[in-house]
C-alpha positions, 0 to 999 in steps of 0.5 A, a space after each residue: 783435021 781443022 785446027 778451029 773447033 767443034 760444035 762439041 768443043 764450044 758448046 756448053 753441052 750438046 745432047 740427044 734423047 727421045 721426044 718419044 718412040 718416033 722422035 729424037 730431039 738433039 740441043 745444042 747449049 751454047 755457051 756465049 750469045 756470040 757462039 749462039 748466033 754463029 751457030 744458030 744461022 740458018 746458013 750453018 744449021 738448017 734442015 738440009 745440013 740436018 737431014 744430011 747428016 742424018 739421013 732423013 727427010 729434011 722436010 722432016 727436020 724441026 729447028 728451034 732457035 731460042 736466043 733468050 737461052 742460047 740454045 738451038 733444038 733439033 727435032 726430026 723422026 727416028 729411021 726406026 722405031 724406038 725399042 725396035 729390033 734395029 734399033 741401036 741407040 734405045 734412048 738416043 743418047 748417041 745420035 748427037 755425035 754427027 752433029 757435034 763434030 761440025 765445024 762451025 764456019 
């Protein structure tokens, strides 16, 4: 177990919800400009380390960096549809979790 924290722990908040029945959207609310431009590189977070964690495509995976706010958003397709009878998470409001216990470097 790494004694350096979490996204989870140095993020001011981390969440997911749907952008739609096909889309989940993940943000990651970062506390300083430093903790942002640590996580906010490209080498840390980029689609394949998202499409890794997730399963999916990473030509799929939408990355927004938003310096002004100090927030990275994450978007990319569901693996099934919203409400769907394999659907487990309805809201997506538990699909942030992976990407919450990275470990930034």
């Amino acid at each position: 177990m790494s004694s350096r924290p979490t996204l989870g722990e140095l993020a001011l908040e981390v969440r997911s919800k749907n952008a739609g029945p096909f889309w989940v959207t993940m943000e990651l609310f970062m506390r300083t400009a430093e903790d942002y431009t640590t996580v906010a590189d490209a080498h840390f977070i980029n689609e394949q380390v998202v499409g890794g964690l997730y399963g999916v495509d990473p030509a799929t995976v939408q990355i927004f960096r938003i310096p002004a706010l100090n927030v990275v958003k994450i978007s990319f397709p569901r693996p099934v549809a919203q409400g769907s009878l394999r659907d487990r998470d309805i809201h997506a409001g538990q699909h942030h979790v992976p990407l919450a216990s990275l470990v930034p470097p």
